[in-house]
C-alpha positions in Angstrom: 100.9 110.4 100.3 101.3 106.6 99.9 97.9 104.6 99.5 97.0 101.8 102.4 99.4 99.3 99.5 102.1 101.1 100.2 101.8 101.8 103.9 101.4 98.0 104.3 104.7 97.7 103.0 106.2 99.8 105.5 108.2 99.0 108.8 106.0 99.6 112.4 109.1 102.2 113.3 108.3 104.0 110.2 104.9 104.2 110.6 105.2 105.7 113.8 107.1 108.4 111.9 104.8 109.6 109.5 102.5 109.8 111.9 104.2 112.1 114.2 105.0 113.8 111.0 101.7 114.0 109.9 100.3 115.3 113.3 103.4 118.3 112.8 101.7 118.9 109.4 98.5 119.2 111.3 99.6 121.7 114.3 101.2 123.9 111.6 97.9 123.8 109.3 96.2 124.8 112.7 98.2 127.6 112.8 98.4 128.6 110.0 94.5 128.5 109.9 93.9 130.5 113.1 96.7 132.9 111.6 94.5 133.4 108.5 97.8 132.1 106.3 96.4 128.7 105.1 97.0 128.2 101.4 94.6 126.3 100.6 91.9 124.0 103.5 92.1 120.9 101.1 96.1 120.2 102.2 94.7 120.2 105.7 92.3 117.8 104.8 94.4 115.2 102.7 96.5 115.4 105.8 94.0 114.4 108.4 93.1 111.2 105.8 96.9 110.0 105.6 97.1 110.6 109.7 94.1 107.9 109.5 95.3 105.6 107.1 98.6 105.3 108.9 97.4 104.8 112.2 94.6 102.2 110.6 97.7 100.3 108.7 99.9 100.8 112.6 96.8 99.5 113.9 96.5 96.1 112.0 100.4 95.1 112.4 100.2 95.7 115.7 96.8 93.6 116.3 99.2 91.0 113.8 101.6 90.8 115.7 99.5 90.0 119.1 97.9 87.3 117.1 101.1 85.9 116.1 102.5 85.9 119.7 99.8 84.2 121.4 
């Protein structure tokens, strides 16, 4: 996944998307967990962290672009 560097770099729209991809990534590692066909816990893990960093990096463009409005 990108670091918080590279995320800054990207558009609000495509935030948005890797973070409804992530949270698919997620769902499947649930089931897959649950299912007892998980590969390997640490990709579920490295997923959560990205879902944060993304919505963090969504988070501060949109609480920029407030700040710029006003």
């Amino acid at each position: 996944m990108a670091t918080a560097k590279e995320l800054h770099e990207l558009t609000v729209d495509d935030l948005r998307r890797r973070a409804d991809e992530l949270r698919q990534a997620l769902f499947q590692d649930r089931l897959k967990l649950r299912t007892g066909t998980l590969d390997s816990p640490a990709e579920r893990t490295r997923h959560r962290r990205d879902l944060a960093r993304v919505l963090t990096v969504l988070t501060q463009k949109e609480k920029a672009a407030q700040k710029a409005k006003a």
